[in-house]
C-alpha positions in Angstrom: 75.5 153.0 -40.6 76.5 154.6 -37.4 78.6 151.6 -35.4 76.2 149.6 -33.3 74.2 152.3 -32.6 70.6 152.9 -34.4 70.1 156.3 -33.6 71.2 159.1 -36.3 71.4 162.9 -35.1 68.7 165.3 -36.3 71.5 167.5 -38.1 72.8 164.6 -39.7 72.1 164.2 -43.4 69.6 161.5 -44.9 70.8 161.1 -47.7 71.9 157.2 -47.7 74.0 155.5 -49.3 72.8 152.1 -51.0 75.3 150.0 -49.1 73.6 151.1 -45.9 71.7 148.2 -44.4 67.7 149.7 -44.5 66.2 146.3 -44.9 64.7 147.0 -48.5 63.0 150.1 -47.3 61.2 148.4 -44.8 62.5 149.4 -41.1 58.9 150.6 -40.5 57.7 147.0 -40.3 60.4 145.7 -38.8 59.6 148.3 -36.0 55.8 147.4 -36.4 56.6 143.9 -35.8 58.7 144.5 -32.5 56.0 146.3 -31.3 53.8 144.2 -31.9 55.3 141.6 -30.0 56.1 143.8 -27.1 52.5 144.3 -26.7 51.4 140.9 -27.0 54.2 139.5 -24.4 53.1 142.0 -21.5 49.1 141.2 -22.2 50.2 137.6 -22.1 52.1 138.1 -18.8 48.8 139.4 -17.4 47.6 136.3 -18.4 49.7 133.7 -16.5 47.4 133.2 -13.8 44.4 132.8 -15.7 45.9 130.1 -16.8 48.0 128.5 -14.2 45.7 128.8 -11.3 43.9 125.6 -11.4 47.3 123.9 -11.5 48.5 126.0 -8.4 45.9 124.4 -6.5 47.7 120.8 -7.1 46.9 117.3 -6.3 45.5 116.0 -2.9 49.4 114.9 -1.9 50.6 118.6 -1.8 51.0 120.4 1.2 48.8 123.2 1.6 50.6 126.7 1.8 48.6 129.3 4.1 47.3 132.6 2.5 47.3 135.0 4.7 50.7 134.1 7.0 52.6 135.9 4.9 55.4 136.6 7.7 55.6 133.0 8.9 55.9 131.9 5.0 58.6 134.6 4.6 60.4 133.4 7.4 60.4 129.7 6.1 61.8 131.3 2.6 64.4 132.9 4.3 65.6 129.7 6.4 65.3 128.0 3.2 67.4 130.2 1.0 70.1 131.7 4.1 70.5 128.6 6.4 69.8 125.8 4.3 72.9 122.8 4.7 73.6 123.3 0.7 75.1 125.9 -1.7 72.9 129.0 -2.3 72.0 127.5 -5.7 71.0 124.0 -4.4 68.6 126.1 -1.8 67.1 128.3 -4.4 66.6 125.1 -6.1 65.1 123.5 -3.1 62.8 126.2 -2.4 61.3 126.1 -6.3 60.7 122.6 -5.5 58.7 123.6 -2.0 57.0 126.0 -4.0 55.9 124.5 -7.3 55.0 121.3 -4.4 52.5 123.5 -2.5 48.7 123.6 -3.0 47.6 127.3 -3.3 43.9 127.1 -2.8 41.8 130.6 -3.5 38.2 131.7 -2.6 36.1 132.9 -5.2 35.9 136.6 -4.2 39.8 135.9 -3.6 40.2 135.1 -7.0 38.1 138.0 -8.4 40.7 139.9 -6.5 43.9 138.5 -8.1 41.5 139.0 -11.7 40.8 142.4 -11.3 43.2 143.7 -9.7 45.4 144.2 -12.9 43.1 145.8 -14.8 42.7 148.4 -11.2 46.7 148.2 -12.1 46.4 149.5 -15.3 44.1 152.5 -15.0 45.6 153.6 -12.2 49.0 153.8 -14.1 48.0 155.1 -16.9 47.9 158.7 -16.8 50.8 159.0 -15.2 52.2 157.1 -17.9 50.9 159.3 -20.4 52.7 162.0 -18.6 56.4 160.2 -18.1 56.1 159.5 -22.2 55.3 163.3 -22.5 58.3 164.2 -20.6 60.9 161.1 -21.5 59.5 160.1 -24.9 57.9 156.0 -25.7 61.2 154.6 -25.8 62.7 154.7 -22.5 59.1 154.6 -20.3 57.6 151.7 -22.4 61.2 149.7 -21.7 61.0 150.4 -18.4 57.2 149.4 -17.8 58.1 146.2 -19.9 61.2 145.4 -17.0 58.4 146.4 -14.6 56.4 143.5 -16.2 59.1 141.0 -16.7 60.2 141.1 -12.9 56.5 140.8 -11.2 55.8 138.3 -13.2 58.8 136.1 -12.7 58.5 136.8 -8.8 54.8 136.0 -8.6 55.5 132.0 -8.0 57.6 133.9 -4.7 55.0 136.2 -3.6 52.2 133.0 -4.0 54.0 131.1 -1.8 54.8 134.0 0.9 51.0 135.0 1.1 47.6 136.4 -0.8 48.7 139.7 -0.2 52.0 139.7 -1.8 50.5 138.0 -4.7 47.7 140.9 -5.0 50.5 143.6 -5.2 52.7 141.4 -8.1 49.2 141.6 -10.0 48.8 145.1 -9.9 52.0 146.0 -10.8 51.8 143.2 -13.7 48.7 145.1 -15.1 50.8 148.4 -14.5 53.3 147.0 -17.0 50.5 146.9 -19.1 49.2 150.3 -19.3 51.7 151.9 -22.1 49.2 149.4 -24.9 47.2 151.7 -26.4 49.2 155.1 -26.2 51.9 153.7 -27.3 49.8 151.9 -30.3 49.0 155.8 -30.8 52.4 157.1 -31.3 53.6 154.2 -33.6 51.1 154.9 -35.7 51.3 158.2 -36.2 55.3 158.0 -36.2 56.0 155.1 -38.3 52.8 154.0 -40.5 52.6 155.6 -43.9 49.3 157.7 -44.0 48.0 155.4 -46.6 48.7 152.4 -44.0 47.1 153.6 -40.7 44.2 151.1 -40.7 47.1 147.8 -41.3 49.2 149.3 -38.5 46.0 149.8 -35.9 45.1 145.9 -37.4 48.5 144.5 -36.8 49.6 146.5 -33.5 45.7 145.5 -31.8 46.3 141.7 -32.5 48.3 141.5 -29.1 44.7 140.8 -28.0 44.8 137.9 -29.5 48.5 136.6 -30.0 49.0 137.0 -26.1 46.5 133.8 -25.1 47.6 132.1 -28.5 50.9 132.1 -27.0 50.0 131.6 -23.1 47.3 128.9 -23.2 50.1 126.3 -24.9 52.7 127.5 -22.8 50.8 127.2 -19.5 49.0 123.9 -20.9 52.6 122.0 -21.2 54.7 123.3 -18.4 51.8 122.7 -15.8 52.0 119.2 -16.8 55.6 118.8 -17.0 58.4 118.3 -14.3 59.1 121.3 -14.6 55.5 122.8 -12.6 53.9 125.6 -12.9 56.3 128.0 -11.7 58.1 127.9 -14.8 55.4 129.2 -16.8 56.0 132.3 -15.1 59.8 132.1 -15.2 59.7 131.6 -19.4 56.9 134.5 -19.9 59.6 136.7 -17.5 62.7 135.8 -20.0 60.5 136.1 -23.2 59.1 139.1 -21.9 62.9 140.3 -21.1 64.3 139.7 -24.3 61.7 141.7 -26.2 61.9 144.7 -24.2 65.5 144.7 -24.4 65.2 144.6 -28.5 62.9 147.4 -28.3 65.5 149.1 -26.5 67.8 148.5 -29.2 65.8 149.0 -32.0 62.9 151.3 -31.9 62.8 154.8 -31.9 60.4 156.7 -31.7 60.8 159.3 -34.5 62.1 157.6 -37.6 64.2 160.5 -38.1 66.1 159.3 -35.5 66.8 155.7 -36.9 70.0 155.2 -38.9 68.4 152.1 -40.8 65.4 154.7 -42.6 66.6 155.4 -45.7 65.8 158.5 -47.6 63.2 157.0 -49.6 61.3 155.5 -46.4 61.4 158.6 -44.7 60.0 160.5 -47.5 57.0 157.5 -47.6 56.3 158.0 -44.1 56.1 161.5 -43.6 54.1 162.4 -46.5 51.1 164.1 -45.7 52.0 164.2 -42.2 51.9 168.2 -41.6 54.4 170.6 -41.0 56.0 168.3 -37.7 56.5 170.8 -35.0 56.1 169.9 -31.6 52.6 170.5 -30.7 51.0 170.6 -27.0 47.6 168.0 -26.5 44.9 171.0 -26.9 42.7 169.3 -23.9 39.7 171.8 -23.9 39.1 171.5 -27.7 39.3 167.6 -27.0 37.5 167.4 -24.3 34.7 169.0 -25.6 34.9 167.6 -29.1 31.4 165.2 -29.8 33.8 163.5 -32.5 36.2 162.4 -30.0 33.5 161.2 -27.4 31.6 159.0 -30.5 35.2 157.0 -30.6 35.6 156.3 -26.5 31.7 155.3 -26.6 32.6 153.0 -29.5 35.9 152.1 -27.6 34.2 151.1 -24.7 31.4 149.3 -26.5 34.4 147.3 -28.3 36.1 146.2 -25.2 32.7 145.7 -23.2 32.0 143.2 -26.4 35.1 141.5 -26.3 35.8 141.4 -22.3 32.1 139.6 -21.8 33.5 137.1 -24.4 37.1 136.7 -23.2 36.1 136.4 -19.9 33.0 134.1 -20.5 32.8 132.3 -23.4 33.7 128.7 -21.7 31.6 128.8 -19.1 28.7 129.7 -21.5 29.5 126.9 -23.4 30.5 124.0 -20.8 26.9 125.3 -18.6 24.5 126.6 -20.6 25.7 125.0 -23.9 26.6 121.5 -22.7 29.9 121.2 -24.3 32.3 119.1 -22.0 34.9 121.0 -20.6 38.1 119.8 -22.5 36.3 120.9 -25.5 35.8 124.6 -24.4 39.0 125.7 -24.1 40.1 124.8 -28.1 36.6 125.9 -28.9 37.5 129.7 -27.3 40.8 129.7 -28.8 39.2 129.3 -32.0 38.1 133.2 -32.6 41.3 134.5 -31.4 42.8 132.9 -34.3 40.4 133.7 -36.8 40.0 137.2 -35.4 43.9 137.6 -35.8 43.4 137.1 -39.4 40.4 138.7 -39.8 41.7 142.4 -38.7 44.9 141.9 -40.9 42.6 141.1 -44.0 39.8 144.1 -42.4 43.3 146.9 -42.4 44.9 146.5 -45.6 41.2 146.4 -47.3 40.5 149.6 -45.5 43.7 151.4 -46.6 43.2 150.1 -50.0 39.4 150.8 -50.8 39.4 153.5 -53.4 35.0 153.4 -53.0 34.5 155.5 -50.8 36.2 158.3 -48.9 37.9 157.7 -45.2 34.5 159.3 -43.4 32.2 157.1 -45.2 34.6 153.6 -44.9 34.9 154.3 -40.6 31.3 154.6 -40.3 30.7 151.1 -42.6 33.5 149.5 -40.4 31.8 150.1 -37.4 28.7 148.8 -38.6 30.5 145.9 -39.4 32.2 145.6 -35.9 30.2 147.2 -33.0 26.9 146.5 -35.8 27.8 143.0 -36.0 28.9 142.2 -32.4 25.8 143.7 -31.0 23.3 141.6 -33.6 25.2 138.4 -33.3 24.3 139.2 -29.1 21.3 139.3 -30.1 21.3 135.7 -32.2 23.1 134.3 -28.9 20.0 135.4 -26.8 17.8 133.0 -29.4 19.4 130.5 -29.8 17.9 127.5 -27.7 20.0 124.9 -25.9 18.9 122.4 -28.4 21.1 124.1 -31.0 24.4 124.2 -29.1 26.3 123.6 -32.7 24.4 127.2 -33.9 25.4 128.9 -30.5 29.1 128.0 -31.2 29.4 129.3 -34.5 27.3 132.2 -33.5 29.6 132.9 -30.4 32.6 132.5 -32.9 31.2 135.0 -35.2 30.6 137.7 -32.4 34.3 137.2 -31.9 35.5 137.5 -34.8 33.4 140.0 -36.2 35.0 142.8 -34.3 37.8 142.3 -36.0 36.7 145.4 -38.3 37.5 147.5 -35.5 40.9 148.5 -37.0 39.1 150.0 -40.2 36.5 151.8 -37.7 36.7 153.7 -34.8 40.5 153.3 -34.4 41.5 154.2 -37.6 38.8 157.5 -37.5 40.9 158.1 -33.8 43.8 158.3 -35.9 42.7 160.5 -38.9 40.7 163.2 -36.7 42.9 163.3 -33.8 46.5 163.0 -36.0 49.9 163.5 -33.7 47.3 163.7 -30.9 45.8 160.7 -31.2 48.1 159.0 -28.7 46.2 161.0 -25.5 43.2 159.2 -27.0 44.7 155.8 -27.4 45.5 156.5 -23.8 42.3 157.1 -22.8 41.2 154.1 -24.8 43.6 152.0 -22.5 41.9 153.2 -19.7 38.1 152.3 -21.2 39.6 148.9 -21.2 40.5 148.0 -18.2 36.8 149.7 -17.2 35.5 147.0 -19.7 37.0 144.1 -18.1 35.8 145.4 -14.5 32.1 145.5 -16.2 32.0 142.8 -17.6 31.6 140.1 -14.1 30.0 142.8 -12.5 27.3 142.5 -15.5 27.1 138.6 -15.5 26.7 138.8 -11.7 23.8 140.6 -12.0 22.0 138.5 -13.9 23.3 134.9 -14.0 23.3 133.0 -10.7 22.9 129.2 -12.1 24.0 130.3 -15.7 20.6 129.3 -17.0 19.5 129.8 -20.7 17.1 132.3 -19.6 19.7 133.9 -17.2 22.2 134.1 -20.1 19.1 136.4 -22.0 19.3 139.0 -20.3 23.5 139.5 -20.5 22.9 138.7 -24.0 20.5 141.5 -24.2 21.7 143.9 -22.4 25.0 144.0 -24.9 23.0 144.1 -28.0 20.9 147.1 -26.9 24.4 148.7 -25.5 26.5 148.2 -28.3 23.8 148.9 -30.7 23.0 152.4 -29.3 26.9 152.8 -29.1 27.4 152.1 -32.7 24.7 154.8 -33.5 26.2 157.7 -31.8 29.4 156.7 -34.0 27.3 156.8 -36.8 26.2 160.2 -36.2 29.0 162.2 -34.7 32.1 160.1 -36.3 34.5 161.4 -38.9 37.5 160.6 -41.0 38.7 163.9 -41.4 41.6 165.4 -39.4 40.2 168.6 -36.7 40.6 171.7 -37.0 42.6 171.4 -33.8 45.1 169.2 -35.2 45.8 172.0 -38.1 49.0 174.0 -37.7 48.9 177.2 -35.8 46.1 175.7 -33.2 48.1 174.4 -30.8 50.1 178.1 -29.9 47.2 179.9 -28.4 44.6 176.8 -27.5 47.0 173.9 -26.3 47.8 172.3 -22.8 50.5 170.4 -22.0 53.2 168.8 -23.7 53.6 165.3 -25.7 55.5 163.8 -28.3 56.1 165.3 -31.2 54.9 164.8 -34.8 57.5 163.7 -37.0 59.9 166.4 -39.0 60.0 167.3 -42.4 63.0 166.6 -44.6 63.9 169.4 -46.3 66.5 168.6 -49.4 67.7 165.5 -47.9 67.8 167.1 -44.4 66.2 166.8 -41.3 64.8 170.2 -39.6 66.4 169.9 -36.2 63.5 170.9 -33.9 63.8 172.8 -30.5 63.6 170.4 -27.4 64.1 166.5 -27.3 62.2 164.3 -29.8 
């Protein structure tokens, strides 16, 4: 133990002794689950006004609060907060009130706006967040982008009530605090997951997807309802999110080296099979021009194009062109978020476990299973009359959930080819993402004007033949062997850049002390 501190110096010895807390050999899933929970809080932050906005418009009696007088409204807050005839907290207290009172009506294209705009957030941040974790490491950037997070979103019930514009720049930074997902998915993997355990970790650090609007939906559901309005919503994803980050502060690090609770024996179970650990350089041109590496991003994209369309959609395809009343649509979406959850813990350990077949055979059968599946059960939803709006559900539930194999598929062959590189394409993958979710509407627009059955066909359609095609191309050019570029030696003569490095050998007990930080 080293006082209240987790960290442990690279010369230090690892040899442990067995009153040391280590948590039964197990700090790499106590690290797996703060991550995990990181992710999932800033994708639920994201999601706050998804959720909320319906409430922010409030009741008839309200009084309506202008969108575009931002100055004027800013003015009023100051009044309110500076020259109000109580103590600082009783005007703070008074203005919540006038702002959780006020009607915030939006027009559609203005809401398409506040939508998109964090996903514009999140691309835009996240190379240069690629490049601030090359130079300061996961810990320290990935706390800071959570802060980043936790403040926009506990300020966005301000910015709503000062104008539309505020409110536009809170979302973009809120899907800025986003943008560390994926790559930092990447690096845990590859730092903390046993190589036998890649596929679980990809399963249980992707399920943020789906714990983020488990958690919100409730959340916002009671609070809007409550005395407390809908500003508070906001205010308890801010603190939750707060809290978190500042246990991943505490906690994580992002060598396991480096953590005084990894005990000799957990080291040695996590870096076996790793390589030889030195710090290695991203080799772009050999990636770049790798057919391997583009078969996972058009699988990647096809994944989040499949679940985007759903996410975004799947009410209003069953309130309009299903028939199912509206209370009934939101538990009835909610539904394959929680089977899907299960589904890709079940789909990782089964892939890390299978002894049938080798890595390159299970990562093509996985992504038959998920892009395969997704795009055929699109294909079932374009069928399926309006006669059978029982069938459509469970069909629409399947499609869901079906991806759920991704972790076994694409992800974990992103893992096993691209090895302490695969965080540049988890980065990438982030960035496919967000690209998704701007697809998506863009795609239903095209086609669906009264959201018609025969409308609905041709969305329908058009994903079947795209993620079918995708899934081919993974099918020819995908592997679950590591590169050649990824083999020592490469990365002295062919590599640009710099990144995080791999995780060091122990030698004897002891861990090589490596030039540079780690």
């Amino acid at each position: 133990m080293v006082g209240f501190s987790v960290s442990r110096k690279l010369s230090q010895a690892q040899q442990t002794s067995p009153d040391d807390l280590n948590f039964n050999h197990k700090t790499r899933f106590i690290i797996l689950v703060i991550v995990t929970l990181c992710l999932s809080i800033a994708q639920s932050d994201t999601l706050t006004l998804n959720f909320t906005i319906i409430c922010m418009a409030g009741e008839d009696g309200g009084a309506q609060v202008s969108n575009h007088s931002a100055l004027s409204n800013l003015e009023d807050m100051e009044m309110t907060l500076a020259n109000g005839s109580g103590s600082l907290r009783e005007n703070v207290e008074h203005m919540e009130h006038k702002i959780a009172d006020g009607r915030y009506n939006y027009t559609p294209s203005e809401k398409s706006l506040l939508f998109s705009l964090v996903a514009v957030g999140a691309m835009v941040a996240v190379y240069p967040v690629m490049l601030l974790i090359g130079k300061f490491g996961s810990r320290s950037v990935c706390f800071w982008m959570g802060m980043l997070s936790a403040v926009t979103t506990a300020l966005i019930p301000w910015m709503a009530y000062i104008g539309f514009y505020p409110l536009l720049v809170m979302r973009f930074l809120q899907g800025a605090g986003l943008s560390t997902g994926f790559t930092l998915i990447g690096i845990c993997t590859r730092q903390w997951s046993m190589q036998v355990q890649n596929a679980l970790y990809i399963a249980v650090l992707t399920t943020f997807f789906q714990i983020g609007p488990i958690f919100t939906m409730p959340v916002a559901g009671a609070l809007c309802t409550s005395s407390l309005g809908w500003p508070a919503v906001y205010y308890i994803h801010a603190v939750v999110t707060f809290g978190l980050f500042v246990l991943f502060y505490f906690f994580y690090r992002e060598n396991p080296v480096r953590h005084a609770f990894v005990s000799t024996k957990e080291l040695e179970k996590i870096q076996r099979d790793k390589g030889d650990g030195k710090r290695e350089a991203v080799p772009l041109k050999a990636i770049l021009t790798d057919p391997v590496i583009y078969s996972i991003w058009v699988s990647a994209i096809g994944n989040f194009m499949g679940i985007q369309l759903t996410m975004q959609f799947s009410p209003t395809y069953l309130n309009k062109v299903m028939g199912f009343p509206i209370e009934q649509t939101g538990t009835f979406s909610a539904i394959p978020q929680i089977v899907t959850f299960f589904l890709k813990i079940i789909a990782g350990y089964a892939a890390d476990k299978a002894r049938c077949c080798t890595p390159q055979t299970s990562v093509k059968i996985y992504n038959n299973l998920a892009l395969g599946g997704m795009s055929l059960s699109f294909l079932g939803l374009a069928v399926i009359p309006t006669s059978e709006p029982v069938l459509g559900l469970c069909m629409l539930i399947f499609s869901c959930s079906i991806i759920g194999f991704n972790c076994g598929a694409f992800f974990r062959s992103s893992a096993i080819y691209a090895a302490q590189h695969n965080h540049f394409i988890m980065g990438v993958n982030s960035f496919l993402n967000c690209l998704a979710s701007l697809i998506a509407p863009v795609i239903v627009k095209i086609f669906v004007t009264n959201d018609t059955w025969d409308e609905w066909w041709w969305v329908w359609m058009v994903y079947f033949v795209a993620l079918f095609i995708f899934n081919i191309v993974f099918q020819i050019w995908g592997k679950g062997v590591p590169a050649e570029w990824t083999k020592p030696g490469y990365g002295n003569k062919n590599a640009v850049g710099d990144v995080v490095p791999s995780v060091p050998k122990a030698t004897n007990g002891v861990a090589v002390e490596q030039d540079g930080r780690v």
